[in-house]
N, C-alpha and C positions, 0 to 999 in steps of 0.2 A: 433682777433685771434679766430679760431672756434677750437672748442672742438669734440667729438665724438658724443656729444649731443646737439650740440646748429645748430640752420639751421641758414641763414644769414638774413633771414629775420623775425628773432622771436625778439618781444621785452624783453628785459635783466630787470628785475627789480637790482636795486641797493641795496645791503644791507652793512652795516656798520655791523661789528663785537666788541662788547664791549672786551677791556681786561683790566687785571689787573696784578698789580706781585705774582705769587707764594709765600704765606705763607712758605713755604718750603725754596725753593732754590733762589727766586726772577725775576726768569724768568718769560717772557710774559706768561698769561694764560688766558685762552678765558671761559667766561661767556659765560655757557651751558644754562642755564636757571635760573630766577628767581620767587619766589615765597615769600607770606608774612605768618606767624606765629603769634600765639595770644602768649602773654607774661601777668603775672601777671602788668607790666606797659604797657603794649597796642602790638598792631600789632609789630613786629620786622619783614624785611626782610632779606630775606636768596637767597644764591647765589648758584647755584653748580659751580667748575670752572673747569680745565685741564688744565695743563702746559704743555711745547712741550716734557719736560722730564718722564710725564707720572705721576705724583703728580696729585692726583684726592682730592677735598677736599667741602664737603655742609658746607657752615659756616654762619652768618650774613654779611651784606655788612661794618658794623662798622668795624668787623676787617681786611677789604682789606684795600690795598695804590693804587695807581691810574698806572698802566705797561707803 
């Protein structure tokens, strides 16, 4: 299927979309980006995420479950 931006002879990179469930509501929400933080016990990572209902939340990845 071509889009308004794609020509038929461009090559498509493939990318995979991380998600997880909404802290909130538990709907699918898509890891916008990740990043690591220094903690008095060491590095911790941290996620920003978006749900499709519009719950925007930066937390650690400890407290996500898997969407």
């Amino acid at each position: 299927m071509n889009g308004p931006f794609l020509r038929e002879n461009q090559d498509l990179e493939v990318t995979t979309v991380d998600t997880v469930a909404c802290p909130s509501c538990g709907q699918e929400s898509e890891v916008q980006w990740r990043t690591t933080m220094d903690s008095t016990s060491g590095p911790v990572e941290h996620v920003k995420i978006r749900c499709l209902t519009g719950h925007a939340f930066f937390l650690p990845t400890s407290c996500l479950s898997d969407g």
